[in-house]
C-alpha positions in Angstrom: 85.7 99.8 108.0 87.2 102.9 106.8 90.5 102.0 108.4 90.6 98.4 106.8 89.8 100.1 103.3 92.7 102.2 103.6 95.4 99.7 104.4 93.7 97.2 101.8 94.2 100.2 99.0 98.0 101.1 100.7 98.9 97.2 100.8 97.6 96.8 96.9 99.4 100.0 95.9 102.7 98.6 97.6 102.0 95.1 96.4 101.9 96.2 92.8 104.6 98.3 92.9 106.3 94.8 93.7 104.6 92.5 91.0 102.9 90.8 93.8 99.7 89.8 95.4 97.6 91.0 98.2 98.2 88.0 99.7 102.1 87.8 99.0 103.0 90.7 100.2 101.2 90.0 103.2 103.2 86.8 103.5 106.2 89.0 102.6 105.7 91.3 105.7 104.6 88.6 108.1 108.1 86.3 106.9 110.6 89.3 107.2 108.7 90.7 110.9 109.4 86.9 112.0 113.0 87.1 111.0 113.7 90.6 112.1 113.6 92.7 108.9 112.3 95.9 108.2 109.6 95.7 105.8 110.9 98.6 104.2 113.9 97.6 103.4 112.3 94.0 101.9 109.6 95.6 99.6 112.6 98.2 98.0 114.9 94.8 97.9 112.4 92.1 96.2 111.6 95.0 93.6 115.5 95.2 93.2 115.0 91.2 92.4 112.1 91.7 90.2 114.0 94.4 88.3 117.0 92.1 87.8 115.8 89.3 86.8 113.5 91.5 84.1 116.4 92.6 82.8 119.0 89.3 82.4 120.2 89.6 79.0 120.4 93.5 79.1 122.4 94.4 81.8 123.1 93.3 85.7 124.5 90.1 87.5 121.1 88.6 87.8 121.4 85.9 85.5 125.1 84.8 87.3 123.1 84.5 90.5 120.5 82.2 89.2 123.6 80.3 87.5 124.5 79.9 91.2 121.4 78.6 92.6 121.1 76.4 89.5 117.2 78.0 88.7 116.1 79.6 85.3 114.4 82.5 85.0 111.4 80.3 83.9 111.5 78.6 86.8 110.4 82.0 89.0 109.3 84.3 86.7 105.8 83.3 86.6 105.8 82.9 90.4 104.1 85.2 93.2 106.8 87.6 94.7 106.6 85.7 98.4 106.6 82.3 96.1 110.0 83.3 93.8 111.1 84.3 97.3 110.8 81.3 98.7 112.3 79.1 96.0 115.2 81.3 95.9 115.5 80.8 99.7 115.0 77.2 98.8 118.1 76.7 96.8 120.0 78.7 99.5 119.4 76.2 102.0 119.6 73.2 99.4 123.3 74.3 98.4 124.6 74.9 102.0 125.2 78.5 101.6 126.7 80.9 104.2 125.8 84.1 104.8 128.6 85.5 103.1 127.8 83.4 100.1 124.2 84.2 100.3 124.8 88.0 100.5 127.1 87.7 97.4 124.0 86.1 95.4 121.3 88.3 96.9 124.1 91.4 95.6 123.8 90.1 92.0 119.5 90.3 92.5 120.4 93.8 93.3 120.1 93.2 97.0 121.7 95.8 99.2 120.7 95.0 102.4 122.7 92.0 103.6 120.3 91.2 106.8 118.2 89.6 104.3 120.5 87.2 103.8 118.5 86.0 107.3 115.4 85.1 105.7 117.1 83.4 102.9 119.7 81.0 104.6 116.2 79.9 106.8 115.0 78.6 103.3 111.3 79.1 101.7 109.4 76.9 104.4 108.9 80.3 106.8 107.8 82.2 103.6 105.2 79.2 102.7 104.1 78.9 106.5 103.5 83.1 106.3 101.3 82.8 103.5 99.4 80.0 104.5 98.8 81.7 107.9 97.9 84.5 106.0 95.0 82.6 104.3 94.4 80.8 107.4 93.6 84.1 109.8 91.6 85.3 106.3 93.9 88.1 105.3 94.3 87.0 101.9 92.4 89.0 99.1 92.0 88.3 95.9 93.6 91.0 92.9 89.7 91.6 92.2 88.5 92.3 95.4 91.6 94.5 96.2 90.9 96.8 93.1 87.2 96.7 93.9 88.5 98.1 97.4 91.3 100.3 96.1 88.6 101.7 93.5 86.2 102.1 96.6 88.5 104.4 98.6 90.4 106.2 95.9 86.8 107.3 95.1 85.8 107.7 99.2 89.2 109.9 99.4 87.5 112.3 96.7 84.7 113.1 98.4 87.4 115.4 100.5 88.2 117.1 97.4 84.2 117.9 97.8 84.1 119.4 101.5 87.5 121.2 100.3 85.4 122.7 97.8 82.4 123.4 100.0 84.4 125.3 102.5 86.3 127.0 100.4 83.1 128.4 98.2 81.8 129.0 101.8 84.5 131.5 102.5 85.0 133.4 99.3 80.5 133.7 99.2 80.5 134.7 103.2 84.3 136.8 103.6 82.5 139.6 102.7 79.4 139.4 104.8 81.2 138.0 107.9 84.0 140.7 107.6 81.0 143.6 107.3 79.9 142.0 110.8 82.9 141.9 112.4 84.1 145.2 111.0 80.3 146.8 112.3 81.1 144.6 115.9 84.2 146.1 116.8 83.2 149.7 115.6 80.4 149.7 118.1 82.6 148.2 120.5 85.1 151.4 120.1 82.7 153.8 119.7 81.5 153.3 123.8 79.7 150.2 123.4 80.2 147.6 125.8 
């Protein structure tokens, strides 16, 4: 149980940090393991398209990408970060892109990486499929239960800041004692003892 706890508060943390869900960035991490990309890589890239697209109108390429893919950013800003994903992906495939092409948009989301160009050209219908397998197997959380969890174990993790204090107290109260009977030990000890 304690296990589980831990990656549902790492996965929320992550998830957050991405503007996500639980459940999406599960789907996220399932879709980009089927098509053969580091999940590292993907969570640093789809905050690179989250920051973008936050900032069209200030600075960036973003909005010329979704010029591209002929989408607005009303279109997938209210969206799930596996969903927005997925109907970028969508409009990939719908245009006919290559991967050249693709990597040229993805650049303009602030995409670095070009092997995610892989999970794009496939189109949203792997990153759908993820997510409902992801409800399916019962892996999906909602945000209320993950904070109730994340809440759970940030409080769990400071009951080591407890036995941290308990042994250290322990040490400064019995150094002094323990030292007199180890000092009084190994004076009998030299003095002909054993």
């Amino acid at each position: 149980a304690a296990r589980g706890a831990q990656e549902i508060d790492r996965t929320a943390k992550a998830a957050r940090r991405l503007d996500a869900s639980v459940t999406g960035f599960r789907a996220l991490g399932l879709a980009a393991d089927e098509a053969g990309i580091p999940f590292a890589s993907l969570a640093n890239d789809i905050q690179s398209i989250g920051r973008e697209i936050a900032s069209i109108g200030v600075s960036g390429n973003a909005q010329r990408a979704l010029d591209q893919l002929a989408l607005t950013v009303e279109e997938i800003s209210g969206l799930d970060a596996d969903e927005r994903v997925a109907v970028i992906a969508d409009r990939v495939e719908e245009l006919g892109l290559n991967a050249g092409q693709a990597t040229a948009i993805l650049r303009d989301l602030g995409v670095r990486n070009r092997g995610l160009a892989l999970l794009f050209l496939g189109g949203g219908d792997a990153i759908r499929q993820a997510r409902a397998d992801i409800v399916d197997y019962g892996l999906a959380l909602s945000d209320v239960d993950a904070a109730e969890i994340e809440a759970a174990n940030d409080a769990i993790s400071r009951l080591g800041l407890v036995s941290q204090f308990v042994g250290q107290r322990l040490a400064l109260d019995l150094r002094p004692a323990l030292g007199g009977v180890a000092t009084a030990i190994t004076d009998s000890l030299r003095e002909g003892g054993a």
